[in-house]
N, C-alpha and C positions, 0 to 999 in steps of 0.2 A: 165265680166272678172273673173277667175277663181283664188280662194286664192291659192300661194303653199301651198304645205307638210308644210313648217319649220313655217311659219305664223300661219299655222291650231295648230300644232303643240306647238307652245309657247303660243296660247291663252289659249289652253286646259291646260297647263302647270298653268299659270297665274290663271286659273280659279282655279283649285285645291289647289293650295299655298292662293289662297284666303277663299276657302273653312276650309283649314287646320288651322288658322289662327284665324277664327270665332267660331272655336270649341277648343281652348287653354285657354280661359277661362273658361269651363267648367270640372269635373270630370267626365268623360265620363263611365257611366253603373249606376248601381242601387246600395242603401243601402237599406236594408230591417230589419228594425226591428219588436221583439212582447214582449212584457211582459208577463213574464212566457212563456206560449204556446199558446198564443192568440197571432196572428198577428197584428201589432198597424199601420203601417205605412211602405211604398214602396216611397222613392227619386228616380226620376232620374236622370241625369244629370246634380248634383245640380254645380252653381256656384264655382265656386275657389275663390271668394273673400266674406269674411266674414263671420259672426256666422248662423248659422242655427238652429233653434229651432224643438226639436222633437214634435209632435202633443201632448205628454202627454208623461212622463217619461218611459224608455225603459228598460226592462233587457238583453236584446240578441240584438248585430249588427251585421249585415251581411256583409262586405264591397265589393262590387264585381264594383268598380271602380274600372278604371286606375290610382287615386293615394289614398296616403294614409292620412288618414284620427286622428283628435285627436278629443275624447269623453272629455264633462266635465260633472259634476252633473252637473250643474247650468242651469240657462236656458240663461245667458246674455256670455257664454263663458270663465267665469275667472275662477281662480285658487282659493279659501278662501285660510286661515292660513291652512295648516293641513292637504289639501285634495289636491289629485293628479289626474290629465287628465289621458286619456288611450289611448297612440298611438295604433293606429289599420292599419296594413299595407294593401297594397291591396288585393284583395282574399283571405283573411282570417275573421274570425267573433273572438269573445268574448262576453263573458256572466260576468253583474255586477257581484259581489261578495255581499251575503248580507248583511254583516255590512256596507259597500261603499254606497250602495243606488242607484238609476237607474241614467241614466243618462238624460240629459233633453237636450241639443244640441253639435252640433260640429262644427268643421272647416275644412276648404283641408289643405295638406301641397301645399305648393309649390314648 
């Protein structure tokens, strides 16, 4: 017995909206960082939930996810007294400033 069109048709549908779904948790494309001009570390598709730790502190991020992204020094994601995150939107980079200091991990927005 032959499936219809509209049957064919809504599974493929169903399969994609499932696909799509699976991948909403995720920031979809690469961050690439280097300190200085040395290359340090390539994310891909990191997580949407929670802090993520740079391999070793970074001076340049590259963000070429689809969302946007906040830098902290630290390596556990907070804010100290005194010192401020760096929103970094999508497709764009930023370079620490040297009195600020690298930065050590981030987070996704959502």
């Amino acid at each position: 017995m032959a499936a219809s069109r509209s049957l064919t048709a809504l599974a493929g549908i169903m399969l994609l909206g499932a696909a799509l779904t699976a991948c909403g948790d995720q920031a979809l494309g690469t961050i690439e960082t280097r300190d200085g001009v040395k290359p340090v570390e390539k994310i891909s598709n990191p997580s949407s939930d929670g802090c993520h730790r740079f391999v070793k502190g970074v001076t340049h991020v590259a963000n070429y996810t689809q969302s946007d992204i906040v830098l902290y020094q630290t390596a556990d994601c907070s804010e100290p007294p005194g010192e401020d995150s760096t929103y970094l939107s999508t497709q764009t980079q930023d370079e620490a400033v040297r009195s600020t200091g690298p930065w050590r991990s981030f987070t996704v927005v959502h």
